[in-house]
PAVO-481418 format. One line per field, with one value per atom (N, C-alpha, C): residue in three letters; atom name; y, z, x. Coordinates in Angstrom, 3 decimals. Each point is the difference from the previous one (the first is absolute). Example, Ala and Ser with C-alpha at 12.3 -4.5 7.8 and 13.67 -1.06 7.14 Angstrom:
% residues 2
r <- [Ala;Ala;Ala;Ser;Ser;Ser]
a <- [N;CA;C;N;CA;C]
v <- [-5.690;1.190;1.200;1.050;1.190;1.090]
w <- [7.800;0.000;0.000;-0.720;0.060;0.730]
u <- [13.190;-0.890;0.900;-0.350;0.820;-0.770]
This chain:
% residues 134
r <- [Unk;Unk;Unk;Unk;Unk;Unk;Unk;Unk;Unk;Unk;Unk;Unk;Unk;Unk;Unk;Unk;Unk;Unk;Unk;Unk;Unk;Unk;Unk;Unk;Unk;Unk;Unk;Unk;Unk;Unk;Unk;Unk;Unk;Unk;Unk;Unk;Unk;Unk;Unk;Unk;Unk;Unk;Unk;Unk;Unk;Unk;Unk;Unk;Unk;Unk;Unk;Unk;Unk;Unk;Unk;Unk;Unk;Unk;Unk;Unk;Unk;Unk;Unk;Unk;Unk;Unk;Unk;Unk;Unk;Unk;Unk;Unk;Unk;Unk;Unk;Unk;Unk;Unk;Unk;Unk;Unk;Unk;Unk;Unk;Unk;Unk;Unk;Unk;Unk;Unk;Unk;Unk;Unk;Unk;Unk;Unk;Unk;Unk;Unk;Unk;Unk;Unk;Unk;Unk;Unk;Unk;Unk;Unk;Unk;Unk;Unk;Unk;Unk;Unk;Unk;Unk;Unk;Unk;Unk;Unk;Unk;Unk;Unk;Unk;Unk;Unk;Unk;Unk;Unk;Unk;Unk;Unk;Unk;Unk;Unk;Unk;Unk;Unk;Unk;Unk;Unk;Unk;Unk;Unk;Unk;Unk;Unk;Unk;Unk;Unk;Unk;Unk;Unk;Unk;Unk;Unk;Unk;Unk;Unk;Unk;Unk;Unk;Unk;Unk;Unk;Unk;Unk;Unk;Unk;Unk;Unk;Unk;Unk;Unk;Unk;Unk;Unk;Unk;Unk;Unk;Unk;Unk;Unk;Unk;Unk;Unk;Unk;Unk;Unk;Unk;Unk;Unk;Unk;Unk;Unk;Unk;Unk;Unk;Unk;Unk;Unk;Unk;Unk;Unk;Unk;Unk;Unk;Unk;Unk;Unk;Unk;Unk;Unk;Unk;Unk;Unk;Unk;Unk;Unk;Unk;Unk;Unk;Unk;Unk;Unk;Unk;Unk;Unk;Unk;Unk;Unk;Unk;Unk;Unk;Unk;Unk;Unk;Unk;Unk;Unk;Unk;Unk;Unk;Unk;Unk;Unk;Unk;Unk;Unk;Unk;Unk;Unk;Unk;Unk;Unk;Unk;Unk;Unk;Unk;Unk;Unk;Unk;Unk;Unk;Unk;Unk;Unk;Unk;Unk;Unk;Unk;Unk;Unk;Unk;Unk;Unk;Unk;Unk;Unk;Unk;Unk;Unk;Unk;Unk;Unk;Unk;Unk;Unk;Unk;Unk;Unk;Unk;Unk;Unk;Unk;Unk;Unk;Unk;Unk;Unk;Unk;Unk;Unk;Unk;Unk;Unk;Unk;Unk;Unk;Unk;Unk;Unk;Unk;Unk;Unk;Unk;Unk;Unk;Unk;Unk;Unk;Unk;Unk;Unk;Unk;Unk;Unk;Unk;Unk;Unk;Unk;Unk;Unk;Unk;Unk;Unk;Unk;Unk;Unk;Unk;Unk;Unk;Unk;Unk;Unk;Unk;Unk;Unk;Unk;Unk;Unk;Unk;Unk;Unk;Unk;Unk;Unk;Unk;Unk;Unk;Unk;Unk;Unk;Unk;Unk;Unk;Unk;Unk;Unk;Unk;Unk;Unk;Unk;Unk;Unk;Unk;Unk;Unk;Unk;Unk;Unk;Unk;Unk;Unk;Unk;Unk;Unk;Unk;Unk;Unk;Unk;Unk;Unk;Unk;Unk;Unk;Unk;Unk;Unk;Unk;Unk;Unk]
a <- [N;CA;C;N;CA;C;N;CA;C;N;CA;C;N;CA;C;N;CA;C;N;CA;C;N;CA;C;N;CA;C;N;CA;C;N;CA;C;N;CA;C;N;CA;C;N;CA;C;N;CA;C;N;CA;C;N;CA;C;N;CA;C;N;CA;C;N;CA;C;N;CA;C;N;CA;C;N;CA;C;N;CA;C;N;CA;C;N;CA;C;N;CA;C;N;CA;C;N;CA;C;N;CA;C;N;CA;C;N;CA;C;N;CA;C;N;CA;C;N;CA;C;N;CA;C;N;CA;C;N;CA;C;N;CA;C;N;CA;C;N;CA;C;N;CA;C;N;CA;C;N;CA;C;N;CA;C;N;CA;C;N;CA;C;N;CA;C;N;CA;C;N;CA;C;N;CA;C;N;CA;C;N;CA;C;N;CA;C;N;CA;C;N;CA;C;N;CA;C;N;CA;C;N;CA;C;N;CA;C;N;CA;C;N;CA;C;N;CA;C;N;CA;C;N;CA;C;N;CA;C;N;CA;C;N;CA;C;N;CA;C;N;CA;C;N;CA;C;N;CA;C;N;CA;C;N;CA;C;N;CA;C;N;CA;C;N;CA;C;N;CA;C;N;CA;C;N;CA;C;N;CA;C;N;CA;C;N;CA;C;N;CA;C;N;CA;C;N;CA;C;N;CA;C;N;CA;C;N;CA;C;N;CA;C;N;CA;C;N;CA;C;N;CA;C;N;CA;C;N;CA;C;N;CA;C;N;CA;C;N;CA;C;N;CA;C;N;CA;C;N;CA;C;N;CA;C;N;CA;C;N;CA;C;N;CA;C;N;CA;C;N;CA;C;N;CA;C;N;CA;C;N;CA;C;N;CA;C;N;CA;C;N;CA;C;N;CA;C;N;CA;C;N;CA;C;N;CA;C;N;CA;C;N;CA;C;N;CA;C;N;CA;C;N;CA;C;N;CA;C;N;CA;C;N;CA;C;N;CA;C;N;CA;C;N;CA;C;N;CA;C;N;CA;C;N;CA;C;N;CA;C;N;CA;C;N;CA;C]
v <- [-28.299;-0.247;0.255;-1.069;-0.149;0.413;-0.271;-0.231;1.107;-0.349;0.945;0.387;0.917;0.923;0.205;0.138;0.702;1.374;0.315;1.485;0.424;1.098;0.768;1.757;-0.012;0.462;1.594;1.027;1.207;0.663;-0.279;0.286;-0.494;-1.326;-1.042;1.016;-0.591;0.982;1.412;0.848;0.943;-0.172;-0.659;-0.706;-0.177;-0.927;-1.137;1.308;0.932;0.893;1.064;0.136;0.432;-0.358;-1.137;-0.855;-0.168;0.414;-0.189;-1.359;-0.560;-1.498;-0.064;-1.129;0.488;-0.620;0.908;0.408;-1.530;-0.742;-1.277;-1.116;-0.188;-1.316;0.207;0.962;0.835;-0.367;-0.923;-0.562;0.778;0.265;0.315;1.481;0.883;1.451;0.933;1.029;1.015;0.613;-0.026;1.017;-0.609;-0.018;-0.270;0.592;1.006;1.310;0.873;0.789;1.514;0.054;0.447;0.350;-0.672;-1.020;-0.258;-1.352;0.627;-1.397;-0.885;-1.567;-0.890;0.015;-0.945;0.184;-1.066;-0.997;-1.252;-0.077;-1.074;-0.422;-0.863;-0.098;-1.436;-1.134;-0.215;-0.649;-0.665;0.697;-0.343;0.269;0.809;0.521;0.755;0.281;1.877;0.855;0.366;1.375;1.120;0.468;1.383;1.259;-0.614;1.765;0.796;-0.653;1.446;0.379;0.133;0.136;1.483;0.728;1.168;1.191;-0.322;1.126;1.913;-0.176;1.446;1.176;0.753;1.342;-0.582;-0.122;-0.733;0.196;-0.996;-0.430;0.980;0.518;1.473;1.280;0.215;0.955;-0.768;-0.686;-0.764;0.401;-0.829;-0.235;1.595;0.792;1.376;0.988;-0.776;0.258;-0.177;-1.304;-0.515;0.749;-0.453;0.739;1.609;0.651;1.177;0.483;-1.071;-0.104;-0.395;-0.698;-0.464;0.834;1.017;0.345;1.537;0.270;1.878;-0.004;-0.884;0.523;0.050;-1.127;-0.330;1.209;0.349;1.315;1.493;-0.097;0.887;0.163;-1.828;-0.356;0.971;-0.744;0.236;1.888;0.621;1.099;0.962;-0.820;0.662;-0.005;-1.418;-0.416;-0.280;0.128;-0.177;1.209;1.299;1.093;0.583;-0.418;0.881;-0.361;-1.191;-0.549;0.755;0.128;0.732;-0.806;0.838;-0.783;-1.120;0.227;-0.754;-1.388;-0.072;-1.105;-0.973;1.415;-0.936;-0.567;0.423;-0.296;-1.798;0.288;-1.127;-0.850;0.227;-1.476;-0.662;0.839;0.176;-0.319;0.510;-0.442;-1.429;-0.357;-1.375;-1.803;1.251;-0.745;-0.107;0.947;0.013;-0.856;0.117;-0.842;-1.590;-0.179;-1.882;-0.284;0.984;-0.792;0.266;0.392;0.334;-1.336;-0.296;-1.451;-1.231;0.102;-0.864;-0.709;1.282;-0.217;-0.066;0.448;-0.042;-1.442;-0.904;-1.111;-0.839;0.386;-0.522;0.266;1.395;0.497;-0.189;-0.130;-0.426;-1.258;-1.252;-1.364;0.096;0.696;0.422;0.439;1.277;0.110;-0.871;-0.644;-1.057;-1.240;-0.217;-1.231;0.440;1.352;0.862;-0.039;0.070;-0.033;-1.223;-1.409;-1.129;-0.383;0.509;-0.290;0.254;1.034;0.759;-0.486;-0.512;-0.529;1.693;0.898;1.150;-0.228;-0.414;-0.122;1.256;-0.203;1.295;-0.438;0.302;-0.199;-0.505;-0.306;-0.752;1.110;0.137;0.829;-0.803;1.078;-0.066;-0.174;-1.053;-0.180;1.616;0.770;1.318;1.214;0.009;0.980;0.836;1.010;0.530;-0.011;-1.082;-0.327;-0.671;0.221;-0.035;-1.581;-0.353;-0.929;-1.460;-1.213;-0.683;-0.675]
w <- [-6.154;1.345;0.972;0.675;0.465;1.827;-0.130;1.613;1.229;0.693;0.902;1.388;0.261;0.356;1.593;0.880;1.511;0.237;0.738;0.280;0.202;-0.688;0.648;1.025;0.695;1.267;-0.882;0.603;-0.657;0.096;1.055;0.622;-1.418;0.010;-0.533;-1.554;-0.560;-1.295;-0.365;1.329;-0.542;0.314;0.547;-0.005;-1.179;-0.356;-1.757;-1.129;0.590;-1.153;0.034;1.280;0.109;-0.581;0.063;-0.259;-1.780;-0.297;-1.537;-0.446;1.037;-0.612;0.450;-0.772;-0.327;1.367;0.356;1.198;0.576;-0.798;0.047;0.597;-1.313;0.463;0.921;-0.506;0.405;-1.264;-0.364;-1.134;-1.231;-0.408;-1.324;0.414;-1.094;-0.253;-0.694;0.807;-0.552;-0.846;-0.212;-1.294;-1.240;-1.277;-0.999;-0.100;0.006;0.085;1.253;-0.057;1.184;0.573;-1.122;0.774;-0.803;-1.180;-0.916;1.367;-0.174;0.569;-1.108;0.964;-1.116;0.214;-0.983;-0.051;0.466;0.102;1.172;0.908;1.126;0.698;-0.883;0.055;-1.077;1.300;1.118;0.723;0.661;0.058;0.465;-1.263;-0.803;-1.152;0.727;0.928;0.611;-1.205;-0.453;-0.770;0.501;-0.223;0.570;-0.380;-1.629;-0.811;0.800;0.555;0.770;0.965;0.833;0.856;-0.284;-0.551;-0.712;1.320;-0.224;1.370;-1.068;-0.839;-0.768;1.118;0.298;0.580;1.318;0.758;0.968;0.949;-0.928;0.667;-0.107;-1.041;-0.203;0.819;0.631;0.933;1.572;-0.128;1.598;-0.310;-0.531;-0.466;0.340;-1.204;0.904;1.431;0.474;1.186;0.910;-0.342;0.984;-0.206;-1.029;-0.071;0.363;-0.241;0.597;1.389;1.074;1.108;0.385;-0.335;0.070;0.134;-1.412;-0.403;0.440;-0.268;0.727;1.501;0.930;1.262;0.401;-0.825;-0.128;-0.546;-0.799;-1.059;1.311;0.838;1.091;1.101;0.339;0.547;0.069;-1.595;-0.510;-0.105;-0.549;0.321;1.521;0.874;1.037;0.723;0.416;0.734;-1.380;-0.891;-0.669;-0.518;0.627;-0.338;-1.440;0.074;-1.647;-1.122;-0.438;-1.241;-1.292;-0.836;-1.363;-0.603;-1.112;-0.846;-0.689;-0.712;-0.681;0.654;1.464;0.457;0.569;0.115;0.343;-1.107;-1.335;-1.257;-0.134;0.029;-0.153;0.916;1.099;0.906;0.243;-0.041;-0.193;-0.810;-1.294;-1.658;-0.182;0.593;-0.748;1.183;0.971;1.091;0.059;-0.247;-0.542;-1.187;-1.294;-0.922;0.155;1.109;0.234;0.917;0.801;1.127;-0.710;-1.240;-0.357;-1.057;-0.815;-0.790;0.704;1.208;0.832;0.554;0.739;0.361;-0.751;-1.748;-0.396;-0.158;-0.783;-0.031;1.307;0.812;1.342;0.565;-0.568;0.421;-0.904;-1.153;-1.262;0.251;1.014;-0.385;1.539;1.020;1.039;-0.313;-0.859;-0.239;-0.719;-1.025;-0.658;0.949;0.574;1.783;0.386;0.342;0.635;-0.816;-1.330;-0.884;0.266;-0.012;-0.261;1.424;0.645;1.562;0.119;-0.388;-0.041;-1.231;-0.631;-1.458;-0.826;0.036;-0.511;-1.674;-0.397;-1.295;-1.169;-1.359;-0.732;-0.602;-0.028;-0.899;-1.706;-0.526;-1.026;-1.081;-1.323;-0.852;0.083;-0.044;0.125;-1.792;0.113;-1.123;-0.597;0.840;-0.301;0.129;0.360;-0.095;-1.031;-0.157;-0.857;-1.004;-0.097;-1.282;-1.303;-0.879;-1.304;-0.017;-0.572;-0.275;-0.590;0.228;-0.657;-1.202]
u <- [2.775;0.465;-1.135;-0.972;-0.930;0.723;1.338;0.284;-0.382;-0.864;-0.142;0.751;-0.228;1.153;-0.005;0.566;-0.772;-0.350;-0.702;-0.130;1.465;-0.051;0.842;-0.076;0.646;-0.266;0.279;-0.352;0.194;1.797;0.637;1.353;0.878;-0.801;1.373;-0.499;-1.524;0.517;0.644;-0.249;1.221;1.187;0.723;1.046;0.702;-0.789;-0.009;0.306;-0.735;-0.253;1.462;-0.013;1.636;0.551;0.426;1.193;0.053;-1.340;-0.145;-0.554;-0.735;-0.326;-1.765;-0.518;-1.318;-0.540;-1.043;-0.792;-0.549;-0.169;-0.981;1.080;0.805;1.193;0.725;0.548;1.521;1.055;-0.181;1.316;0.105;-1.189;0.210;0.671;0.086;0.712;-1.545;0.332;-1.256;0.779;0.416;1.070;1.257;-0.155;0.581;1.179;0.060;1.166;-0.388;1.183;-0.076;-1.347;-1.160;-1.702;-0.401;0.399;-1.500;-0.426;-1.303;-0.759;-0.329;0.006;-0.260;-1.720;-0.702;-1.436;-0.536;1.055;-0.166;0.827;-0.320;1.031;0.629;1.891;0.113;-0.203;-0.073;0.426;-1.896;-0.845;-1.279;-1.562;0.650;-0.798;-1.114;0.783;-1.519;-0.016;-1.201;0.146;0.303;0.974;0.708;-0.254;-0.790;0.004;-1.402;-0.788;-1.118;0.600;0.790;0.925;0.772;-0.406;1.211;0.628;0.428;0.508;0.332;-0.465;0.169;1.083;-0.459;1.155;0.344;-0.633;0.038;1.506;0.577;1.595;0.744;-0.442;1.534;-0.600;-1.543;-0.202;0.478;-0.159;0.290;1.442;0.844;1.439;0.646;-0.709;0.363;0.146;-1.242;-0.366;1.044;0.112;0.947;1.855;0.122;1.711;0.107;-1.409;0.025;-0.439;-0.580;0.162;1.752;0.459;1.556;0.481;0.338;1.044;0.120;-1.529;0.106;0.552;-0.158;0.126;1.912;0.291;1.346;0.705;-0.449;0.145;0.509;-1.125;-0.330;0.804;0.493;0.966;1.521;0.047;1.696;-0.027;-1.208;0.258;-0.209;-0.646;0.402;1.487;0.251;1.063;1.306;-0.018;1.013;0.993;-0.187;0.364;-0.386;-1.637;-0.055;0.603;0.439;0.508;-0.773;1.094;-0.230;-1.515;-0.438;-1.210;0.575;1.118;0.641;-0.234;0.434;0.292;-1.145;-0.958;-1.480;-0.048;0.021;-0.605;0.888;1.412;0.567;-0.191;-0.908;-0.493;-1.030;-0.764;-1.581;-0.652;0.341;-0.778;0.322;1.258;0.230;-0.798;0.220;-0.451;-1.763;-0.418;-1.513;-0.447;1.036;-0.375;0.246;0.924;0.503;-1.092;-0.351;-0.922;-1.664;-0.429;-1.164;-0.081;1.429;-0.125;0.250;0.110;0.103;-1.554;-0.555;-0.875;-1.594;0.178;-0.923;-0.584;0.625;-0.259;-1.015;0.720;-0.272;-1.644;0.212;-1.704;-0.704;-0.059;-0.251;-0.691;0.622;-0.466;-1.023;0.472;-0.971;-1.452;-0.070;-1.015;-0.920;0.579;-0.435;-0.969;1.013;-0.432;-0.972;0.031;-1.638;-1.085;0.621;-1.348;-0.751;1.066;-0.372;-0.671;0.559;-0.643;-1.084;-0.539;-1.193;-1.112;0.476;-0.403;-0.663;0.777;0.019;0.192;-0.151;0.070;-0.322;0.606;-0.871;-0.716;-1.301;-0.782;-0.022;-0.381;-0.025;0.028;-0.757;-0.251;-1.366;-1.566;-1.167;-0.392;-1.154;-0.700;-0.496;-0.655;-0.293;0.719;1.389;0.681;0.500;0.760;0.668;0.297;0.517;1.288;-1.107;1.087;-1.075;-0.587;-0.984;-1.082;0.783;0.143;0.407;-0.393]
């Protein structure tokens, strides 16, 4: 697939990447399942696999539900008359875990977009590196 493509603007690819679709087209899908990334676009054939977003999404991802959720937390125990642990536990934990699988994905294909925006790529494996001799 020779077809060339337009620039794309930096906004729109994290956008694209939000939404879970690849940074370049928009059509195709950055993701096979839940997080596996695919290693192409199926839709433009970008290579996707230097692109790795490694920890990335789940420190942001954290970041974020724990900006959310503590202050709310702070909230309900100031003005709510002190509610039992029990009851934080039963609103909080579950509410932390829906809005953390919610939003991982999401930041997941963001960061990805940034990589690609940036043409951040990972490096290859070096003729002289490490790994044993072929």
């Amino acid at each position: 697939m020779s077809e060339e493509h337009a620039p794309v603007d930096f906004w729109t690819a994290l956008l694209r990447g939000w939404q879970g679709r690849c940074p370049r087209c928009g059509t195709g899908s950055l993701f096979g399942s839940f997080l596996k990334m695919h290693s192409r676009c199926p839709s433009c054939d970008q290579a996707l696999e230097p692109y790795r977003a490694d920890d990335a999404p789940a420190y942001f991802t954290i970041f974020i539900v724990g900006h959310l959720v503590v202050p709310l937390v702070l909230v309900m125990e100031r003005w709510g008359d002190q509610p039992p642990l029990w009851f934080h536990a039963l609103l909080w934990l579950p509410l932390s875990v829906l809005l953390a699988l919610y939003l991982l994905p999401h930041v997941k294909g963001t960061v990805i977009a940034l990589l690609w925006a940036h043409r951040i790529g990972a490096p290859g494996p070096s003729a002289g590196g490490l790994g044993p001799s072929p």
